[in-house]
C-alpha positions as CSV (number, residue, x, y, z in Angstrom):
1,X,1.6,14.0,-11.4
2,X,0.6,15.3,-7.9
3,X,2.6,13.8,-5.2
4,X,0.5,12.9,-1.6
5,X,2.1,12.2,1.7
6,X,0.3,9.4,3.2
7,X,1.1,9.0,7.2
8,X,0.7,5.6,8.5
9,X,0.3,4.6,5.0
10,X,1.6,1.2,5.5
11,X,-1.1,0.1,8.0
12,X,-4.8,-1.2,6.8
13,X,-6.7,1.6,5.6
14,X,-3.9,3.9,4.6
15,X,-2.2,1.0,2.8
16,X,-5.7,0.3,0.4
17,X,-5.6,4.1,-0.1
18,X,-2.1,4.4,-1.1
19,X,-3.2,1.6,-4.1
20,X,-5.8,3.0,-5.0
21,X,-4.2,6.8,-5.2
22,X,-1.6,5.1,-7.5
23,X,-4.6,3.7,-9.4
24,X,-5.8,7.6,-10.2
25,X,-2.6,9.1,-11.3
26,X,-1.4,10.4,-8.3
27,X,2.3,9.8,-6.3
28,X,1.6,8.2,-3.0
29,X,4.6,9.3,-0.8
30,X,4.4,6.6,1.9
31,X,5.4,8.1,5.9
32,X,5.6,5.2,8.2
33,X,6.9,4.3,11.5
34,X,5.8,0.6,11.2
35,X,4.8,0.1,14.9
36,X,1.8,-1.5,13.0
37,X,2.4,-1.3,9.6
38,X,3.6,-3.5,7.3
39,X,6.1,-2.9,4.3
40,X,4.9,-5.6,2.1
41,X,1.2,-4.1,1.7
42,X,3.1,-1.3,-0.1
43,X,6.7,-2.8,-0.8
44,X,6.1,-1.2,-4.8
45,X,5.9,2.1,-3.4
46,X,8.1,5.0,-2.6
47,X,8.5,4.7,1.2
48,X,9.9,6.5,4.0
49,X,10.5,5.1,7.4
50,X,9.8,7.8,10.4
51,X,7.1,9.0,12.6
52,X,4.8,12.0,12.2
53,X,6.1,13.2,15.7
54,X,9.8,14.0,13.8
55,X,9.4,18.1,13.3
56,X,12.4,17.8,11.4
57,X,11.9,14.6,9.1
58,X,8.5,15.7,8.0
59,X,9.2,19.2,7.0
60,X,12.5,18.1,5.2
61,X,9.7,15.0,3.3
62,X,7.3,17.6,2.7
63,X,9.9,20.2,1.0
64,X,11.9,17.7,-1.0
65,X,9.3,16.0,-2.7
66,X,7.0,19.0,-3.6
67,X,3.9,17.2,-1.6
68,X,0.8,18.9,-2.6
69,X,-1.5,17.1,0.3
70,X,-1.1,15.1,3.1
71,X,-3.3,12.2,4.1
72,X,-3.0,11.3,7.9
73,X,-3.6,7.8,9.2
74,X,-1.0,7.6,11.2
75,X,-3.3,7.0,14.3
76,X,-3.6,4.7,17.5
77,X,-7.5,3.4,17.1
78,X,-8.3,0.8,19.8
79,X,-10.9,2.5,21.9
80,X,-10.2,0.0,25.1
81,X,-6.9,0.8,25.0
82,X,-7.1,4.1,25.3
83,X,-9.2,4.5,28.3
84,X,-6.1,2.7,29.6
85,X,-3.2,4.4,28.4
86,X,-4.7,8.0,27.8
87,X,-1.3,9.7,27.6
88,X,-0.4,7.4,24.9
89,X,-3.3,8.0,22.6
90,X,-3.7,12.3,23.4
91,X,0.9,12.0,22.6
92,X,0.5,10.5,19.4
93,X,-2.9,11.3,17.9
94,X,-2.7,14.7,19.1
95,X,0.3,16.0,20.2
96,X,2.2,14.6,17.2
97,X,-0.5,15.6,14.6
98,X,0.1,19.3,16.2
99,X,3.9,18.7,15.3
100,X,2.7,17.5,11.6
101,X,0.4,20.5,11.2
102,X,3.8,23.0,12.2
103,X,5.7,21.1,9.6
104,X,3.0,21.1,7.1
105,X,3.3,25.5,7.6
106,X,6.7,25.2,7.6
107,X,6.5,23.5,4.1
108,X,3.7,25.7,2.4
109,X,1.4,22.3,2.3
110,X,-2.0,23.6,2.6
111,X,-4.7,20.6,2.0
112,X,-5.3,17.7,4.6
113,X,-7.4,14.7,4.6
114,X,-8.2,13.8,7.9
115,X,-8.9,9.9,9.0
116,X,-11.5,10.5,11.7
117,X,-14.1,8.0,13.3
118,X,-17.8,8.4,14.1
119,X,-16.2,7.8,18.1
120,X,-17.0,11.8,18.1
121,X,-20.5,11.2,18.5
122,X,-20.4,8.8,21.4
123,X,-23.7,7.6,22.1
124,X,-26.1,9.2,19.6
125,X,-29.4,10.7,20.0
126,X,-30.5,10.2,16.5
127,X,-30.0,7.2,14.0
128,X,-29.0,7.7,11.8
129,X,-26.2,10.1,12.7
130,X,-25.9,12.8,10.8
131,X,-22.6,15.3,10.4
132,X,-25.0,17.7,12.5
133,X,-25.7,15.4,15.1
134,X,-24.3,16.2,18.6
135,X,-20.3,16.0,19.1
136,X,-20.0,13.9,22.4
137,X,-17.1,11.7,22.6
138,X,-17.0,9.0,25.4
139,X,-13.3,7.5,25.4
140,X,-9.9,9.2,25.0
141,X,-9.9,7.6,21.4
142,X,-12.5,9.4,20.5
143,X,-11.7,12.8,22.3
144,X,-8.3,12.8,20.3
145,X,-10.4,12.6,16.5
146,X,-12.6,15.3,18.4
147,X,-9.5,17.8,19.4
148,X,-7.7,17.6,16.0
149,X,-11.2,18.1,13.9
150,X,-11.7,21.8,16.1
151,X,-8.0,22.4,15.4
152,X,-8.8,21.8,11.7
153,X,-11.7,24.3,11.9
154,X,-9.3,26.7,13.4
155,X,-6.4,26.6,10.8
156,X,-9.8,27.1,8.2
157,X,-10.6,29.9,10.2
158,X,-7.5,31.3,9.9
159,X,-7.0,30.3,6.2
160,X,-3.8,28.8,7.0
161,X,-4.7,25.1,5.1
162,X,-8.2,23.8,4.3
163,X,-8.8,20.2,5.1
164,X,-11.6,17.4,4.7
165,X,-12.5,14.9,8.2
166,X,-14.0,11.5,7.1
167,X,-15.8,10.0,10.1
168,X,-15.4,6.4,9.7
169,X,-18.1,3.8,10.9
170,X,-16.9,0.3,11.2
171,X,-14.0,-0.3,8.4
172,X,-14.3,-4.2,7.3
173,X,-13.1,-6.5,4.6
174,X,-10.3,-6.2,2.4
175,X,-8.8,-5.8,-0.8
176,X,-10.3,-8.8,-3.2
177,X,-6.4,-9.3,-4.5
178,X,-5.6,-10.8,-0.6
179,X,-2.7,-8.3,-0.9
180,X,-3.4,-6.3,2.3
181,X,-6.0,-6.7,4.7
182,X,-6.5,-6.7,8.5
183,X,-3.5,-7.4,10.7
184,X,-4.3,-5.4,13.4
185,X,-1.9,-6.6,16.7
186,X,-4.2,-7.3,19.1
187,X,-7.4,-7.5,17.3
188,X,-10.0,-6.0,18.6
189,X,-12.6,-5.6,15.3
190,X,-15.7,-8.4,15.2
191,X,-15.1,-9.9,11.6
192,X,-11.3,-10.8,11.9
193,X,-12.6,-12.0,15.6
194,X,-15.2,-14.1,14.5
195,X,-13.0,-15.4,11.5
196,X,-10.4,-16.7,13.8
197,X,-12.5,-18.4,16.0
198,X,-13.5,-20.1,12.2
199,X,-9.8,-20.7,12.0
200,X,-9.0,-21.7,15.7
201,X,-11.5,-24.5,17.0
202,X,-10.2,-23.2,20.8
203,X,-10.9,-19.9,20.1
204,X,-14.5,-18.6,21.8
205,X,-16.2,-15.4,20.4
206,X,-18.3,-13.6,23.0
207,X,-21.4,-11.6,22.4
208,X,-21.1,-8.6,24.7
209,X,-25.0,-8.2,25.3
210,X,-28.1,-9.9,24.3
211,X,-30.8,-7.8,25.5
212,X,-30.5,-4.7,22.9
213,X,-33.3,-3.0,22.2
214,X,-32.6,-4.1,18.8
215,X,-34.4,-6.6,16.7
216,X,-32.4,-9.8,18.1
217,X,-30.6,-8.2,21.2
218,X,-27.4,-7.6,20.2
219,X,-25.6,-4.3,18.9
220,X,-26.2,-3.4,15.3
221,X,-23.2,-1.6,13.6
222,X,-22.2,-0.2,10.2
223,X,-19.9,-1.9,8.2
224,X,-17.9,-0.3,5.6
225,X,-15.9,-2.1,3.2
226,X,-12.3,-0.8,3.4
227,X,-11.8,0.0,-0.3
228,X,-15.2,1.6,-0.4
229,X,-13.1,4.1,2.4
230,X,-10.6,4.2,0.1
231,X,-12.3,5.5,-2.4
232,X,-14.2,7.9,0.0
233,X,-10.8,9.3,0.0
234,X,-9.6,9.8,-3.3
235,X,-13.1,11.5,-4.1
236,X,-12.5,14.0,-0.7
237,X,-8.6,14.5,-2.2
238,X,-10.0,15.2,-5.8
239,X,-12.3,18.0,-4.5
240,X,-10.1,19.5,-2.4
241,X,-7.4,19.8,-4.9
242,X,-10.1,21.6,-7.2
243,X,-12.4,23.6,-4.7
244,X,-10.5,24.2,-1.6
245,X,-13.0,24.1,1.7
246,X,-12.9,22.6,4.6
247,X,-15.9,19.9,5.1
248,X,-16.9,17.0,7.2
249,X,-18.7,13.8,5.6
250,X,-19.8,10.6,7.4
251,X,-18.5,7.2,5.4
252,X,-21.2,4.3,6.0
253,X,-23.2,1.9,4.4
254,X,-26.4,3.4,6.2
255,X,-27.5,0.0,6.6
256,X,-26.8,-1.7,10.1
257,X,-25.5,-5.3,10.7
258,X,-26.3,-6.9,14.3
259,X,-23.2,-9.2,16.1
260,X,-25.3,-12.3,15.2
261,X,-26.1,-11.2,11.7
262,X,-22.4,-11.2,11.5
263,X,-21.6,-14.7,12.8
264,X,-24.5,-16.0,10.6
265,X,-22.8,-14.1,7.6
266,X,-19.1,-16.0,8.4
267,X,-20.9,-19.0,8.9
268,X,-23.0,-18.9,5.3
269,X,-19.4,-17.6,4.0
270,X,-17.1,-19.7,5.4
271,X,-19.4,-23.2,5.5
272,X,-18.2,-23.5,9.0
273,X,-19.5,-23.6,12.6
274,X,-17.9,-21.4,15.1
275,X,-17.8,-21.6,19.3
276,X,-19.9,-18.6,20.8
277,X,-20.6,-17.5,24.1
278,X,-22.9,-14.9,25.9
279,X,-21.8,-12.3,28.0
280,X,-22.5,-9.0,29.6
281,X,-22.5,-5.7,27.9
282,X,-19.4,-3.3,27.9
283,X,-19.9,-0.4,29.1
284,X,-20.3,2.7,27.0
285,X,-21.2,0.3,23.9
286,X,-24.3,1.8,22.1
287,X,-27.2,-0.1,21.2
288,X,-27.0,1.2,17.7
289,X,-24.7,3.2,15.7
290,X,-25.6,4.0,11.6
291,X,-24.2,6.5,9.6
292,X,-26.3,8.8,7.2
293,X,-23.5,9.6,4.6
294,X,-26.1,11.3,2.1
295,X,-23.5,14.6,2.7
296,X,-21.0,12.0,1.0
297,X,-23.2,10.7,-1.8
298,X,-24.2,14.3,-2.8
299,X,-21.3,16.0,-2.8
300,X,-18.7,13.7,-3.6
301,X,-20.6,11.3,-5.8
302,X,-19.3,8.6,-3.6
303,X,-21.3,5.4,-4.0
304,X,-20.5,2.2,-2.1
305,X,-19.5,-1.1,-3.9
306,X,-19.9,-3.4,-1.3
307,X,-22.5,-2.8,1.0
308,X,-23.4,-6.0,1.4
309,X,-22.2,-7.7,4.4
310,X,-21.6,-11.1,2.9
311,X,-19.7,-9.1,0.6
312,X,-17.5,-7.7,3.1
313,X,-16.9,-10.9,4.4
314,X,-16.1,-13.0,1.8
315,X,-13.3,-10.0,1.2
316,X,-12.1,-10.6,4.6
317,X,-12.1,-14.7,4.6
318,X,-9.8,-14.6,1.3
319,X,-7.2,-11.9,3.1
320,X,-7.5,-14.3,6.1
321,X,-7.5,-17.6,4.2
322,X,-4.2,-16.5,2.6
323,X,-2.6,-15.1,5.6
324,X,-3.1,-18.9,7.0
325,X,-1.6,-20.5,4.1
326,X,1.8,-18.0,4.8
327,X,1.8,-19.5,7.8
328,X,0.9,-16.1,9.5
């Protein structure tokens, strides 16, 4: 069976694809440094401790066990925090992706799945956003997913590996089984935010912005359940092991979700009230961001399972629900 090196496989997206690559008959290879990750999401799997930054270690992984693709999530994602610490993000994101991409040379690997984010487009001029819509990234974050999809482009170019870039929206939920989910450390994303102040009668959510030029003020996002991404993935990795091309496709629900239409949806969920508070808006935070993944659909026959948003949550509550009964 084909054998895939998946970076930062042991942290929340990479460690539903990993399952689900298992799932199709092929050999997830797990590369993990475990700043974030966590070895019990993927404890049954073959798994090799070291960072993507190691010219070395990854070349030597990539040789040995005759790795056909690699799939990268090994990835800082907290947009705030890189507007902070910039260095950080462009060193690991980019600088040690650069590393990966010498190694991958080194080793003859020539197909990469890329885990991008739709932070390219920064504020959009269209919704929905399109993969033709204007590249305009507003934070570091976003600047690093940016710089490593026109390196990708270049080593097409060049016809030294083809390569697929998924532009995630907003990843949500988790796996029904309550095996893996969100553990992100601090945690930044609205569902596991809202959920805890479920969980923590002295925790407040704020609502950054009330006077949206949206239908109830607040900003509208898309959600995407995190094993529809998975998927997403598997069907990129299938075509590009048969029809080698280097493509870009959006992953979305198309359907947008507003900050109150997600409390509401914990509170129908979960059958409990929550503390919420008003407050200004951040800045750089678009009114609305919604993918058009049609590209997706067409080409890879991808078809969300859960695009509804009660859905979603009711994935997230058990993986939170159980992480409270561990005591986490």
């Amino acid at each position: 069976m084909t054998k895939i090196l998946v970076t930062g496989g042991a942290g929340y997206i990479g460690s539903h694809v990993v399952h689900l690559l298992a799932r199709r008959n092929f050999i997830p290879i797990v590369y993990d440094n475990f700043s974030t990750g966590f070895r019990d999401f993927v404890e049954e799997f073959d798994v090799i401790e070291g960072d993507i930054g190691d010219y070395q270690h990854v070349s030597e992984v990539l040789k040995s066990h005759d790795i056909a693709c690699v799939m990268n999530f090994a990835s800082y994602i907290a947009v705030g925090e890189s507007v902070n610490k910039p260095l950080m993000y462009y060193d690991n994101n980019v600088a040690k992706t650069f590393t990966m991409f010498r190694a991958m040379l080194d080793a003859d690997v020539k197909r990469f799945i890329f885990s991008s984010s739709a932070a390219v487009y920064g504020t959009p001029e269209e919704v929905p956003i399109s993969e033709d819509s204007r590249l305009h990234p507003e934070s570091p974050y976003g600047k690093t997913k940016y710089f490593i999809e026109e390196v990708l482009r270049d080593l097409d170019i060049s016809d030294q590996f083809k390569s697929v870039s998924l532009r995630y929206f907003n990843a949500a939920g988790a796996d029904p089984s309550g095996q893996m989910g969100e553990g992100h450390v601090p945690e930044t994303h609205l569902i596991p935010l809202v959920m805890r102040a479920v969980l923590d009668p002295e925790y407040t959510i704020t609502i950054f912005g009330t006077d949206y030029d949206t239908e109830d003020g607040t900003c509208v996002r898309d959600y995407i359940h995190v094993n529809d991404l998975a998927m997403a993935h598997i069907l990129a990795l299938e075509n590009l092991m048969k029809t080698p091309a280097t493509r870009v496709y959006n992953l979305g629900n198309g359907l947008g979700f507003s900050v109150k239409e997600v409390i509401d949806s914990v509170k129908r969920v979960t059958g409990k009230d929550l503390s919420v508070k008003e407050g200004e808006r951040r800045p750089g935070d678009p009114a609305v961001l919604v993918a058009s993944a049609s590209r997706a659909r067409e080409e890879l026959g991808w078809d969300p399972e859960y695009p509804d948003i009660d859905e979603i949550v009711r994935s997230a509550w058990n993986w939170e629900s159980q992480q409270r009964r561990r005591g986490y």
